[in-house]
C-alpha positions in Angstrom: 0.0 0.0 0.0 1.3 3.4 -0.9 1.2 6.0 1.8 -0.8 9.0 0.8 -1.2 12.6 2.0 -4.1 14.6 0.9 -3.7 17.9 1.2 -6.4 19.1 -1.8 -4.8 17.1 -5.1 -7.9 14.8 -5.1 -10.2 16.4 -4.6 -8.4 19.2 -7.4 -8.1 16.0 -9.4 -12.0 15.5 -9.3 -13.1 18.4 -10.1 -10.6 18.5 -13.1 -8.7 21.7 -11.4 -5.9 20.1 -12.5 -4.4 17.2 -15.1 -2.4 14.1 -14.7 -0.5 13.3 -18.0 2.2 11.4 -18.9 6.1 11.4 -18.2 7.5 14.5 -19.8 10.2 14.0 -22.0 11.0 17.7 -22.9 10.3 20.1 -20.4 11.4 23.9 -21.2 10.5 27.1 -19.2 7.4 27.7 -20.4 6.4 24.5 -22.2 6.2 20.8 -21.7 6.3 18.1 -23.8 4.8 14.6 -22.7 6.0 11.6 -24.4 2.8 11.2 -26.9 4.2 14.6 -28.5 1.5 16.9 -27.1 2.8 20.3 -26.1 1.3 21.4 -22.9 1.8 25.1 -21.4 0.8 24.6 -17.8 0.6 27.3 -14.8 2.3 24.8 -12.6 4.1 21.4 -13.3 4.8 19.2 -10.2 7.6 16.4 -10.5 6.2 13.3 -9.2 9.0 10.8 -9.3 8.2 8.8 -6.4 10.6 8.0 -4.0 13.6 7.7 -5.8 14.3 11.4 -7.2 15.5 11.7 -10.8 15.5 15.2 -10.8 18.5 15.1 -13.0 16.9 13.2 -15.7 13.8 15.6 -15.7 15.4 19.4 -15.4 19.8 18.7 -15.6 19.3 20.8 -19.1 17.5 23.7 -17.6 20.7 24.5 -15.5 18.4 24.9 -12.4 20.2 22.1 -10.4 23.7 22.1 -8.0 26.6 19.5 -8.9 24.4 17.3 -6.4 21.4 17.3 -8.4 19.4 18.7 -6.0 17.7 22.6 -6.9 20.5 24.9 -6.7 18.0 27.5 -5.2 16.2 27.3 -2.4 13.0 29.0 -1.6 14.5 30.5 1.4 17.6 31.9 -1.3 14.6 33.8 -3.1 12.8 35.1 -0.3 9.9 32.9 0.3 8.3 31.6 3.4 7.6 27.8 2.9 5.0 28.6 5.6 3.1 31.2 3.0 2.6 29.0 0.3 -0.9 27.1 -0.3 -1.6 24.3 0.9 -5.0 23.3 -1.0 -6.7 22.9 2.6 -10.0 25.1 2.8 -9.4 28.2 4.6 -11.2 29.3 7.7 -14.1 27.1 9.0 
């Protein structure tokens, strides 16, 4: 069984807020390129490469990552709060 925390993606998911496609093979800055050959230009892509990372694979030709492969900026580096980001939970109640 695969753990799972739900923070809003399914329920963004069901209501087709947002897509699921397949692996990208060509992702650029503003444009990305799933293996069937569609070009997609999304708001916001998120790397879901389970729990092996393979950051290096997806984004090593953007130049975005350090000689460990890991993002060579940090939120923190450009001036955002982790803790200010959404978090797809309702707000209030």
């Amino acid at each position: 069984m695969t753990p799972t925390i739900d923070v809003g993606p399914l329920s963004a998911l069901r209501a087709a807020r947002v897509q699921v496609v397949p692996a990208v093979a060509a992702p650029d800055n503003d444009a990305a390129q799933p293996r069937d050959g569609a070009e997609l230009r999304p708001d916001a892509s998120v790397a879901a490469t389970g729990y092996q990372r393979d950051l290096e694979g997806l984004a090593g030709h953007l130049g975005v990552l350090a000689a460990n492969a890991r993002p060579a900026i940090t939120l923190r580096q450009v001036g955002i709060d982790a803790r200010d980001l959404p978090t797809g939970r309702a707000q209030g109640g």
